[in-house]
mmCIF file of the N, C-alpha and C atoms, coordinates in Angstrom:
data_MODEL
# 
_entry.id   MODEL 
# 
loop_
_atom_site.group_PDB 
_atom_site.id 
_atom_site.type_symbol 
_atom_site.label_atom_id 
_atom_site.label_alt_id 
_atom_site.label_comp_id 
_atom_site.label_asym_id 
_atom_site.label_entity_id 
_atom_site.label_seq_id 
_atom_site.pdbx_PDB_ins_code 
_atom_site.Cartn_x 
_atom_site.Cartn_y 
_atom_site.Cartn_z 
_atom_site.occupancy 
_atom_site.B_iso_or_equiv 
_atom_site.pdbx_formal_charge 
_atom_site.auth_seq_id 
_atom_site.auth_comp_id 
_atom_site.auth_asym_id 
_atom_site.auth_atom_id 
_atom_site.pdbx_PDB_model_num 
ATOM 1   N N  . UNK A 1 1  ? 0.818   -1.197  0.000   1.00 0.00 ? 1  UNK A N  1 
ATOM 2   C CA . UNK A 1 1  ? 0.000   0.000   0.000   1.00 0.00 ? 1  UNK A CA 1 
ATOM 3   C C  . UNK A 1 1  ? 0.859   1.257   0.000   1.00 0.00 ? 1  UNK A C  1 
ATOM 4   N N  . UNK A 1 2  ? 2.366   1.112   0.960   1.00 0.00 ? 2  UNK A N  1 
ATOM 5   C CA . UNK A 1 2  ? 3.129   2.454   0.832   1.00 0.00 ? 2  UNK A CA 1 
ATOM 6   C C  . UNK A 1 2  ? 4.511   1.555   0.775   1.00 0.00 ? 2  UNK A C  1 
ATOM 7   N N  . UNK A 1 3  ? 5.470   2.552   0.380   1.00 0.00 ? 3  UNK A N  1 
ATOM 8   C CA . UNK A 1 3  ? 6.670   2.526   0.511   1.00 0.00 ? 3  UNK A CA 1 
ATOM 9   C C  . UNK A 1 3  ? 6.928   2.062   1.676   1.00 0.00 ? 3  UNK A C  1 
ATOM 10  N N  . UNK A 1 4  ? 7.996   1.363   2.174   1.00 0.00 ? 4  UNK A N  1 
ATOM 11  C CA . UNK A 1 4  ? 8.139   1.038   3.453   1.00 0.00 ? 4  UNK A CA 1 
ATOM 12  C C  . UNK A 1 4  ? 9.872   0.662   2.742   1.00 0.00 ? 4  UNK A C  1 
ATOM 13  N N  . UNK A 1 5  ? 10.537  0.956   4.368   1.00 0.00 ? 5  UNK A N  1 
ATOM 14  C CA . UNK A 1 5  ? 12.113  0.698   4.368   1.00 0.00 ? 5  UNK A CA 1 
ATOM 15  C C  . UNK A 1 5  ? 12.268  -0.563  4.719   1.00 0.00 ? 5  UNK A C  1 
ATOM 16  N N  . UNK A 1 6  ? 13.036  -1.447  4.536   1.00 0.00 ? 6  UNK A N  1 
ATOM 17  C CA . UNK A 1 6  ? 13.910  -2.346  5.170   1.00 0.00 ? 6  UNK A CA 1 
ATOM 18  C C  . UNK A 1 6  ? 12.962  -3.311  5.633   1.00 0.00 ? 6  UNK A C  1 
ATOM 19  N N  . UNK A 1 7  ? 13.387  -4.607  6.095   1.00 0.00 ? 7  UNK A N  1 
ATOM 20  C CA . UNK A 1 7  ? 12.531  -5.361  6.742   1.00 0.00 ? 7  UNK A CA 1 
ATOM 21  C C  . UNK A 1 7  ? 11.514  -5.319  7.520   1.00 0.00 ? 7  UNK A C  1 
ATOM 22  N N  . UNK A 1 8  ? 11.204  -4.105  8.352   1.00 0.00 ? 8  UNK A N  1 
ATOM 23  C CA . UNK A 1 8  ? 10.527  -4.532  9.707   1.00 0.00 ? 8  UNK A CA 1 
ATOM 24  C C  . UNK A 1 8  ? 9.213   -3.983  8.784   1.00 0.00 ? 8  UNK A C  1 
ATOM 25  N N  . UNK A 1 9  ? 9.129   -3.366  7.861   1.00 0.00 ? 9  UNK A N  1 
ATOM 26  C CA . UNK A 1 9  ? 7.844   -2.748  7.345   1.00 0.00 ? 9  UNK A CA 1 
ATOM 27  C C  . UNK A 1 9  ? 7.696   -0.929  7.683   1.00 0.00 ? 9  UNK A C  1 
ATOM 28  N N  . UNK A 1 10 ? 8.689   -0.432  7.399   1.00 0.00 ? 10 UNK A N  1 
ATOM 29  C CA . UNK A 1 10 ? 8.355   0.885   8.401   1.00 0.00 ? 10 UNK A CA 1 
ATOM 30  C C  . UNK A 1 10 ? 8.209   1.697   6.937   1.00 0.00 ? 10 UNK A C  1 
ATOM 31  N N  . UNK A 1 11 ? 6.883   2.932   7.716   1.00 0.00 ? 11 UNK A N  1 
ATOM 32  C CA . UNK A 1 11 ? 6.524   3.865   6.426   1.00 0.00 ? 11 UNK A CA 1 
ATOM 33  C C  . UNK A 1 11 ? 7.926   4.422   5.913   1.00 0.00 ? 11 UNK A C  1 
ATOM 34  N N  . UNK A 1 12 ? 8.015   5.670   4.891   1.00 0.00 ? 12 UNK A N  1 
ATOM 35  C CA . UNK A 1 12 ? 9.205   6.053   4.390   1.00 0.00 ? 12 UNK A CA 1 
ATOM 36  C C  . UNK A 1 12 ? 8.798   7.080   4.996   1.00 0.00 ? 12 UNK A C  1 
ATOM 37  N N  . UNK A 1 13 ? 7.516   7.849   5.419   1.00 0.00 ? 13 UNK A N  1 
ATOM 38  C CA . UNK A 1 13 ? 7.384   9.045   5.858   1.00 0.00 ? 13 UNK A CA 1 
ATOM 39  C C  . UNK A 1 13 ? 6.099   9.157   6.991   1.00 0.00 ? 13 UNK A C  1 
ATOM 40  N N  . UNK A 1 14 ? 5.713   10.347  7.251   1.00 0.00 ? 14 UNK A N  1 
ATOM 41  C CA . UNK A 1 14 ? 4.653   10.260  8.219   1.00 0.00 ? 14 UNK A CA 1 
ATOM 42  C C  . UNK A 1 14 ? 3.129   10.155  7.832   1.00 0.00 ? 14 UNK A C  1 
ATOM 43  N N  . UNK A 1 15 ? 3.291   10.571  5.896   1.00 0.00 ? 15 UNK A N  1 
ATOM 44  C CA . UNK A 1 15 ? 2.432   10.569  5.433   1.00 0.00 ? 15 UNK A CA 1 
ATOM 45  C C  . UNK A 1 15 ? 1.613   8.765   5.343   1.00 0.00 ? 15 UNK A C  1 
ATOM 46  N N  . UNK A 1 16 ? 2.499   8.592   4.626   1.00 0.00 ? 16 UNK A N  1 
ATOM 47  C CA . UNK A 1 16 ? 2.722   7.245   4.518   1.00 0.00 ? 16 UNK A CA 1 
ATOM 48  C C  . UNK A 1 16 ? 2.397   6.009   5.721   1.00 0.00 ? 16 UNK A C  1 
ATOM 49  N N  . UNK A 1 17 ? 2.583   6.200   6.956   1.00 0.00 ? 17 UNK A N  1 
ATOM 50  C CA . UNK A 1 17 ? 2.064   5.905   8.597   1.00 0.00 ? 17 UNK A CA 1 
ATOM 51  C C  . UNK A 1 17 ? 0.852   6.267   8.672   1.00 0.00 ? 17 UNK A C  1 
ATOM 52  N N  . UNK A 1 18 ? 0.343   7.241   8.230   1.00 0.00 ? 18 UNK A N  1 
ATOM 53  C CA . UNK A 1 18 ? -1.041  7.920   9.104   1.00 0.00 ? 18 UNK A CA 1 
ATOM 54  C C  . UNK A 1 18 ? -1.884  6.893   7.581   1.00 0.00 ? 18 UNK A C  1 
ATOM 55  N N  . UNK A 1 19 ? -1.647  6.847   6.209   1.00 0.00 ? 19 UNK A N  1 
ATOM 56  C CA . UNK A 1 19 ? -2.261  6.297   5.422   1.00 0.00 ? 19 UNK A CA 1 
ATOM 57  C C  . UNK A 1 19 ? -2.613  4.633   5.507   1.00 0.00 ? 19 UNK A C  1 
ATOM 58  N N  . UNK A 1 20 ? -1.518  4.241   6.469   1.00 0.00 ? 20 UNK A N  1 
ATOM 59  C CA . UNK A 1 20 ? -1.292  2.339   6.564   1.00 0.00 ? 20 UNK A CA 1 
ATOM 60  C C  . UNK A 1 20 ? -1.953  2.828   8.061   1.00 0.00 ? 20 UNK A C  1 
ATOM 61  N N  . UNK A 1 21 ? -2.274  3.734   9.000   1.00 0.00 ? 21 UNK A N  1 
ATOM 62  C CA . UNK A 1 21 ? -2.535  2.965   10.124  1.00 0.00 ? 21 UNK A CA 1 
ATOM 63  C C  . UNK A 1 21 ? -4.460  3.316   9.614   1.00 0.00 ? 21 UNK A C  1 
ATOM 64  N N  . UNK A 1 22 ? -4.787  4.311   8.706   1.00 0.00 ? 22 UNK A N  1 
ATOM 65  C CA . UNK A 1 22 ? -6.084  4.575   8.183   1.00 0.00 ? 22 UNK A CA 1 
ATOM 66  C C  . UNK A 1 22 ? -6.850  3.376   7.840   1.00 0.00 ? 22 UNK A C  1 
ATOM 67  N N  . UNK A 1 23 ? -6.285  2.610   6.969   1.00 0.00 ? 23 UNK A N  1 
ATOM 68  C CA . UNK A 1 23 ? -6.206  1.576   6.342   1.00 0.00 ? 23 UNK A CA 1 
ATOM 69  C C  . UNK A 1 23 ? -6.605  0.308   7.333   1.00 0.00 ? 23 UNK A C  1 
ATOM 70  N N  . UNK A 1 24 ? -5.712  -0.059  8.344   1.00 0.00 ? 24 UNK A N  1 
ATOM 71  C CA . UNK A 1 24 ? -5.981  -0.921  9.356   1.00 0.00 ? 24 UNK A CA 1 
ATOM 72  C C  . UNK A 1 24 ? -7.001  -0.514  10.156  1.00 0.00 ? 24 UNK A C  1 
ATOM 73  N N  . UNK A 1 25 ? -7.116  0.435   10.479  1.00 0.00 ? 25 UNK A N  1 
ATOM 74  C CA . UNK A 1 25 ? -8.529  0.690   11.143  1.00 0.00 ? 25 UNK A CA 1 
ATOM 75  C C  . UNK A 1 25 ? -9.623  0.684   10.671  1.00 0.00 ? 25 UNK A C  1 
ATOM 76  N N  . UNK A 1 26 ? -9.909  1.052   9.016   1.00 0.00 ? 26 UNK A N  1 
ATOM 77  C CA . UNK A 1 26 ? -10.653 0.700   8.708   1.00 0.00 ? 26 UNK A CA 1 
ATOM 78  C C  . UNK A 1 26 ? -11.144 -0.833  8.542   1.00 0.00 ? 26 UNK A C  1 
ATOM 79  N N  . UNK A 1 27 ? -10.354 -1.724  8.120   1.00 0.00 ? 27 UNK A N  1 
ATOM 80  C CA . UNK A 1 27 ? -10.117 -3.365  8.001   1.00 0.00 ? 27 UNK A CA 1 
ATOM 81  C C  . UNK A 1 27 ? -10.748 -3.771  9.741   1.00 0.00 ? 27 UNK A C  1 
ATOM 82  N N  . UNK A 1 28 ? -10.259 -3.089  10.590  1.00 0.00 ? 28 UNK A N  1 
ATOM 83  C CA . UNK A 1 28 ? -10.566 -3.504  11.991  1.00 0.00 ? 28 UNK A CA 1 
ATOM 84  C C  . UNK A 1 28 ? -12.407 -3.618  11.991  1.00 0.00 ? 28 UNK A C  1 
ATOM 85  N N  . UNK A 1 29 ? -12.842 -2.030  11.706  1.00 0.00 ? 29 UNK A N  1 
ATOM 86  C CA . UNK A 1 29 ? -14.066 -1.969  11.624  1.00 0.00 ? 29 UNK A CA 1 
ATOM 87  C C  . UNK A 1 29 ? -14.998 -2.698  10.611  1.00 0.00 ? 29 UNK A C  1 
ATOM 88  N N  . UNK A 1 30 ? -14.339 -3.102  9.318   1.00 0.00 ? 30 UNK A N  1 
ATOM 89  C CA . UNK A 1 30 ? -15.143 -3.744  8.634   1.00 0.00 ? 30 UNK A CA 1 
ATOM 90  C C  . UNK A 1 30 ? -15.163 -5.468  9.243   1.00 0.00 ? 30 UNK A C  1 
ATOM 91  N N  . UNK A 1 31 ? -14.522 -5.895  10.269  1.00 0.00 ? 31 UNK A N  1 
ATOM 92  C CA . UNK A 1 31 ? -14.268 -7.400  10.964  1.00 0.00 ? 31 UNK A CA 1 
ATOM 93  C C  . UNK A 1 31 ? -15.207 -6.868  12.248  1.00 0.00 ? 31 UNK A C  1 
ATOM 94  N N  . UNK A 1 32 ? -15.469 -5.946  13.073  1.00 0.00 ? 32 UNK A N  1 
ATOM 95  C CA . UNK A 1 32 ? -16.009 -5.850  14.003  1.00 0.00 ? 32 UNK A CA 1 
ATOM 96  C C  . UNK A 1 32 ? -17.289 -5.631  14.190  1.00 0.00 ? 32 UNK A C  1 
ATOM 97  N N  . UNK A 1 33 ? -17.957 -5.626  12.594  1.00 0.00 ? 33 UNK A N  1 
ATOM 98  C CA . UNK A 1 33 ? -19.022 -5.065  11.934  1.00 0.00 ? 33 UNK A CA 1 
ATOM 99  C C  . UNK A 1 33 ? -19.923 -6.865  11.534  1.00 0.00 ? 33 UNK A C  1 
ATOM 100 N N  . UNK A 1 34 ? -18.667 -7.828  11.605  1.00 0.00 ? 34 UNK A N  1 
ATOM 101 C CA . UNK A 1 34 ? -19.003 -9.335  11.240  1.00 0.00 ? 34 UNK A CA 1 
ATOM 102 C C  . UNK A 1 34 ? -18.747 -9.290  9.983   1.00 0.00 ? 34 UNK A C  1 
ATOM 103 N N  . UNK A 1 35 ? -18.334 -8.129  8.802   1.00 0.00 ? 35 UNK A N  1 
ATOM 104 C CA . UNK A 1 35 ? -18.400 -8.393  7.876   1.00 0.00 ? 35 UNK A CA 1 
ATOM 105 C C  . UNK A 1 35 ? -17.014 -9.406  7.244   1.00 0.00 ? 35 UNK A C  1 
ATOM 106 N N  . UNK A 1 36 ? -16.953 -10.478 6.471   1.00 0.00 ? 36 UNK A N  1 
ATOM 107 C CA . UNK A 1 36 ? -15.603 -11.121 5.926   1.00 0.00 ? 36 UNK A CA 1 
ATOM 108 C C  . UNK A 1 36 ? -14.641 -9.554  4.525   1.00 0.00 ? 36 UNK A C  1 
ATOM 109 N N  . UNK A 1 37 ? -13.773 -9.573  5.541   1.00 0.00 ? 37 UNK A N  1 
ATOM 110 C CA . UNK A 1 37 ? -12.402 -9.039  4.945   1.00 0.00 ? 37 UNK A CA 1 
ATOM 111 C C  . UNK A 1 37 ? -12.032 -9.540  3.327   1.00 0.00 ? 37 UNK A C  1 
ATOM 112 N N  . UNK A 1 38 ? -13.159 -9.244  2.055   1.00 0.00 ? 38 UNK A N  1 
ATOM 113 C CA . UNK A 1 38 ? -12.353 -10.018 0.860   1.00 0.00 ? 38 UNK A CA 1 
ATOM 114 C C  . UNK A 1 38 ? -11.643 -8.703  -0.017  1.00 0.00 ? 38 UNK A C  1 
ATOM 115 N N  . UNK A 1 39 ? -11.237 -9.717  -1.119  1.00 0.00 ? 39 UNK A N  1 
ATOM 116 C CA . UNK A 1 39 ? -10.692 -8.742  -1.984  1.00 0.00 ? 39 UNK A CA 1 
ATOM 117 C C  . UNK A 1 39 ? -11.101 -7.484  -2.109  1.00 0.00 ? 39 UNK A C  1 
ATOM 118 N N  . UNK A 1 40 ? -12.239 -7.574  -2.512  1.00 0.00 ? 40 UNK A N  1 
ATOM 119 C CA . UNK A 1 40 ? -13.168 -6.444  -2.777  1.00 0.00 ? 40 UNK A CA 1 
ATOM 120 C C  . UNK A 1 40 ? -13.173 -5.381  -1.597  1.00 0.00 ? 40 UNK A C  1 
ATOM 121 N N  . UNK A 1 41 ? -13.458 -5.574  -0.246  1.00 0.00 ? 41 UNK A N  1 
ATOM 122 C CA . UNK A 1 41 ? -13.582 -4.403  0.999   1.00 0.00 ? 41 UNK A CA 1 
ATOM 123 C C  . UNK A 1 41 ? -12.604 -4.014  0.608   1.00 0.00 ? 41 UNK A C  1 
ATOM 124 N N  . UNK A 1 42 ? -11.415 -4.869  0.835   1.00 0.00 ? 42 UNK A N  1 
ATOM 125 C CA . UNK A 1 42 ? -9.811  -4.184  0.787   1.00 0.00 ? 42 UNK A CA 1 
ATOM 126 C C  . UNK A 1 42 ? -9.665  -2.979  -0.180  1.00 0.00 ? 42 UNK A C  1 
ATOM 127 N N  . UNK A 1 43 ? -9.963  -3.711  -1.341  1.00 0.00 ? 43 UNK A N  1 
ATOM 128 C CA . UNK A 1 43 ? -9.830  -2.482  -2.758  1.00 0.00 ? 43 UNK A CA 1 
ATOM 129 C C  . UNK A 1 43 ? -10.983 -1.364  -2.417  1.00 0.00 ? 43 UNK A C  1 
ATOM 130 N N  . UNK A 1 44 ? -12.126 -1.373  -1.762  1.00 0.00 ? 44 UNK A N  1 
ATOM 131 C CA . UNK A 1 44 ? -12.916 -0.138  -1.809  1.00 0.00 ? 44 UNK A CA 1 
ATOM 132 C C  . UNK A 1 44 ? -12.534 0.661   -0.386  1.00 0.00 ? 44 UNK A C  1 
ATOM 133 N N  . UNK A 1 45 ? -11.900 -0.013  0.225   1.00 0.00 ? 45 UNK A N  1 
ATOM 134 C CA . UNK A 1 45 ? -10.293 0.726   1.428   1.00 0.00 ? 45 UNK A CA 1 
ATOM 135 C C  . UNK A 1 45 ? -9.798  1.674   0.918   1.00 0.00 ? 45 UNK A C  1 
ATOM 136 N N  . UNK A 1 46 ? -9.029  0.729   0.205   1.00 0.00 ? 46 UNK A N  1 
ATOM 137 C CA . UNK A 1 46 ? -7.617  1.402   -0.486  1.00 0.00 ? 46 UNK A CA 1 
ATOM 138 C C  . UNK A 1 46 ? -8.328  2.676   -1.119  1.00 0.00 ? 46 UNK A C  1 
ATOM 139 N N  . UNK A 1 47 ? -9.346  2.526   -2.258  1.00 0.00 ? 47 UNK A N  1 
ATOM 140 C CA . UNK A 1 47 ? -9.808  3.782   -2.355  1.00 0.00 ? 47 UNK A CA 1 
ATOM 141 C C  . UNK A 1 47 ? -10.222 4.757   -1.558  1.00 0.00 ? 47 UNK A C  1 
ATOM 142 N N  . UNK A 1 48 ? -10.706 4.591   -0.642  1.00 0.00 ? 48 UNK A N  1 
ATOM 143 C CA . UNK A 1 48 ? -11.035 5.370   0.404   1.00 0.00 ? 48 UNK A CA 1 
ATOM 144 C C  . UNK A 1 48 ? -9.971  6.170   1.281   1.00 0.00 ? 48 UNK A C  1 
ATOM 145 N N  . UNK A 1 49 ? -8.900  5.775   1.676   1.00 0.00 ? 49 UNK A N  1 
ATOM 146 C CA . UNK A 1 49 ? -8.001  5.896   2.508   1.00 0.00 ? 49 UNK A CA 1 
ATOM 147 C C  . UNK A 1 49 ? -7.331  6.532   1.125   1.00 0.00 ? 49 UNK A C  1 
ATOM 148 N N  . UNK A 1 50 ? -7.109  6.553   0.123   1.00 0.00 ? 50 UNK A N  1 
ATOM 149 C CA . UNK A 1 50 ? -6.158  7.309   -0.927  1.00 0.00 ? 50 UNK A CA 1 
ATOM 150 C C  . UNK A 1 50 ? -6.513  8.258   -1.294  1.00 0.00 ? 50 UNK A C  1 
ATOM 151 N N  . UNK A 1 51 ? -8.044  8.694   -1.175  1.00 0.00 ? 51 UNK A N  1 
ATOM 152 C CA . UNK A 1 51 ? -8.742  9.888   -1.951  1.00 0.00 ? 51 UNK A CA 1 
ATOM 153 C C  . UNK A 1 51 ? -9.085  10.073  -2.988  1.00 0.00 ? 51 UNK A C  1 
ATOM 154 N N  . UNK A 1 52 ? -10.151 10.550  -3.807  1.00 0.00 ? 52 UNK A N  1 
ATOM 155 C CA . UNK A 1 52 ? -10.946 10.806  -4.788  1.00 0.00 ? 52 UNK A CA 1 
ATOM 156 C C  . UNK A 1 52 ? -9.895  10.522  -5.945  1.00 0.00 ? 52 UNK A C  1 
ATOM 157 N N  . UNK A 1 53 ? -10.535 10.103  -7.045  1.00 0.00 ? 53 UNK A N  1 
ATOM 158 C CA . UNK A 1 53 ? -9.280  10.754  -7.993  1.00 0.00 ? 53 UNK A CA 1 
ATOM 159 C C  . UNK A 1 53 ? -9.273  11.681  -8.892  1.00 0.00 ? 53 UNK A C  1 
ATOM 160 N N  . UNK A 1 54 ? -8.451  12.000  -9.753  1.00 0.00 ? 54 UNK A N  1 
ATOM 161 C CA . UNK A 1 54 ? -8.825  13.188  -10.380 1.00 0.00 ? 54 UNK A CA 1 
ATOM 162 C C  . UNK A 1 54 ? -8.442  13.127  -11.900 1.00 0.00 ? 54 UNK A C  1 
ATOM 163 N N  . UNK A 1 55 ? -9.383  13.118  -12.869 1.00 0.00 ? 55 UNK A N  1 
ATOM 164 C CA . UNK A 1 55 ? -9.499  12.784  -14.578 1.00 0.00 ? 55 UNK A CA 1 
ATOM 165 C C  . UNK A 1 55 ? -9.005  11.496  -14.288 1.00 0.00 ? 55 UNK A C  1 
ATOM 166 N N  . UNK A 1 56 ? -9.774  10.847  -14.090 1.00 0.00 ? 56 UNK A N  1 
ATOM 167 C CA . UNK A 1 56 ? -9.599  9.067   -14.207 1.00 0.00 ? 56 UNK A CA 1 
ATOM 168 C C  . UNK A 1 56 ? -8.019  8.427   -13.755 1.00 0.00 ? 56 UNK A C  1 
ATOM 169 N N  . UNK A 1 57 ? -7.617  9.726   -13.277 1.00 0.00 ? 57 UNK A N  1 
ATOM 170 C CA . UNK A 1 57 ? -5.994  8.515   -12.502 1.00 0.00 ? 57 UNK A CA 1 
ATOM 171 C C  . UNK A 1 57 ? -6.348  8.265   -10.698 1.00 0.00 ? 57 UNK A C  1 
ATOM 172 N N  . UNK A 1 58 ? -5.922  7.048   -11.030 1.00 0.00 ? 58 UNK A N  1 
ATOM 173 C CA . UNK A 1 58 ? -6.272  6.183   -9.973  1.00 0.00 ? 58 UNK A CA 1 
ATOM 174 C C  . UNK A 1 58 ? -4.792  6.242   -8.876  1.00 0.00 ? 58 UNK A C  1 
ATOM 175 N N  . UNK A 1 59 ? -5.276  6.823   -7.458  1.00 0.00 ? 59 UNK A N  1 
ATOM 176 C CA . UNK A 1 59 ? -4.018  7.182   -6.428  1.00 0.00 ? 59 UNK A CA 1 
ATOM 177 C C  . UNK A 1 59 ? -2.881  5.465   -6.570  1.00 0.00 ? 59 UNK A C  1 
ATOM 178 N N  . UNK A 1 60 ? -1.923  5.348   -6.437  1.00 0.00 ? 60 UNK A N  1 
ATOM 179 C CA . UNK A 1 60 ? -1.418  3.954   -5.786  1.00 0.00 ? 60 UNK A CA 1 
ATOM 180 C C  . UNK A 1 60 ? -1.190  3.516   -7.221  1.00 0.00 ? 60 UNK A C  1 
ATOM 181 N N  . UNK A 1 61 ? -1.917  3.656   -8.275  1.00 0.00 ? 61 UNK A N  1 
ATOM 182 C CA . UNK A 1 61 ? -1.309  2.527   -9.425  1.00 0.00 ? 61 UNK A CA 1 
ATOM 183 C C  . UNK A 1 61 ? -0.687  3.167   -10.453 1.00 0.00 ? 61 UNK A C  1 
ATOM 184 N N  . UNK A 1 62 ? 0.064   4.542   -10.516 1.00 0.00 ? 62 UNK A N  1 
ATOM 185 C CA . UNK A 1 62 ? 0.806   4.876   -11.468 1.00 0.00 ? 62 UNK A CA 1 
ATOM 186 C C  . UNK A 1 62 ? -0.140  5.783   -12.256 1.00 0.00 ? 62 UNK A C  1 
ATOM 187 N N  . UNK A 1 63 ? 0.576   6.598   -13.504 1.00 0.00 ? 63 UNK A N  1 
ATOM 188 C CA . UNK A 1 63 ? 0.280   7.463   -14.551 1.00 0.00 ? 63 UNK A CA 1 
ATOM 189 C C  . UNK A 1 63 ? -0.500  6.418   -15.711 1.00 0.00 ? 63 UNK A C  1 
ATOM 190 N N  . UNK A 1 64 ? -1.425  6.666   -16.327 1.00 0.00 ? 64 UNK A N  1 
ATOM 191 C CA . UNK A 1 64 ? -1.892  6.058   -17.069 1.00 0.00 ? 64 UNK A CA 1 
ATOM 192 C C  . UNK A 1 64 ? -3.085  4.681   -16.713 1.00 0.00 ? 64 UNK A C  1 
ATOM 193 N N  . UNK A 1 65 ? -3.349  4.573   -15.539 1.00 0.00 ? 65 UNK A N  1 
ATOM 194 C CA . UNK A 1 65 ? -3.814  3.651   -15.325 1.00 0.00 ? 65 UNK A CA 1 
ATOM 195 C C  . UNK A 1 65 ? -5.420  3.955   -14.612 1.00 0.00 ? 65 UNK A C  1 
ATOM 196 N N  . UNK A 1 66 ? -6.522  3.920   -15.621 1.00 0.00 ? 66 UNK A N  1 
ATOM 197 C CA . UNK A 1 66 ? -7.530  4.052   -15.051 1.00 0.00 ? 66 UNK A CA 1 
ATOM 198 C C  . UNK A 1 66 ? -8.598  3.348   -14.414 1.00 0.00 ? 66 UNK A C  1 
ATOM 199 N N  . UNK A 1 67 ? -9.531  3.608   -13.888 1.00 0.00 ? 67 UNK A N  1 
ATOM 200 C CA . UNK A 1 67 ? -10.776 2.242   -12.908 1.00 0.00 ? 67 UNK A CA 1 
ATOM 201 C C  . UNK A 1 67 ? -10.939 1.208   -13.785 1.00 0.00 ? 67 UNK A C  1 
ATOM 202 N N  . UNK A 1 68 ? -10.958 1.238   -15.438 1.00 0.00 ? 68 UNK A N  1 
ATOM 203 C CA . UNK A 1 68 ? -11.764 0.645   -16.110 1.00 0.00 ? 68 UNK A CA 1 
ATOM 204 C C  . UNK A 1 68 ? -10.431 -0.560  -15.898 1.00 0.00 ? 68 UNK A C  1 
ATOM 205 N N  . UNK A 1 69 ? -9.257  -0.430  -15.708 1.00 0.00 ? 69 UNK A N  1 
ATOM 206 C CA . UNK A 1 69 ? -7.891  -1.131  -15.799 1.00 0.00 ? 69 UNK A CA 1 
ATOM 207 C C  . UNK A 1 69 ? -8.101  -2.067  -14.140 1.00 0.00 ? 69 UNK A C  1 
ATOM 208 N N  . UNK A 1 70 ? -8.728  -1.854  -13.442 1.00 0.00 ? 70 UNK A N  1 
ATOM 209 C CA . UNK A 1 70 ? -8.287  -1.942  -11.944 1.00 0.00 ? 70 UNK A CA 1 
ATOM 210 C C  . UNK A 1 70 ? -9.893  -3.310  -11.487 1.00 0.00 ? 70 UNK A C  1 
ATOM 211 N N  . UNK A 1 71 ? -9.324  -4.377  -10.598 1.00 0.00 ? 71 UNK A N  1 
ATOM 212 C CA . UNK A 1 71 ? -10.246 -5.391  -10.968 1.00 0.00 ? 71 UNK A CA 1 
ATOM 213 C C  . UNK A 1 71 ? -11.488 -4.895  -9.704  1.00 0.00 ? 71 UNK A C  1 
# 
């Protein structure tokens, strides 16, 4: 989901921390809710926790890569 250094998993920045701990909390609440954790919650996460996008580029997957590309 972010850059991370070296083995232990650590963000590269603070931005990057506050976005992975967003992320887990949300995952927490969608399990505490009874709902099952699949592919799908995860990916409508990730959107969520990355922010809107803007003229069809999608945050996290690079230049050129739009929803219609993304499963």
């Amino acid at each position: 989901m972010a850059h991370t250094r070296g083995t232990k998993q650590l963000p590269v920045n603070a931005e990057s921390g506050r976005r992975m701990l967003a992320f887990e909390n949300l995952e927490v609440e969608v399990c505490e809710c009874g709902e099952e954790v699949t592919t799908e919650v995860r990916n409508k996460i990730f959107a969520e926790v990355l922010r809107p996008e803007k003229r069809n580029h999608v945050h996290g997957f690079g230049l050129g890569v739009g929803w219609a590309n993304i499963p």
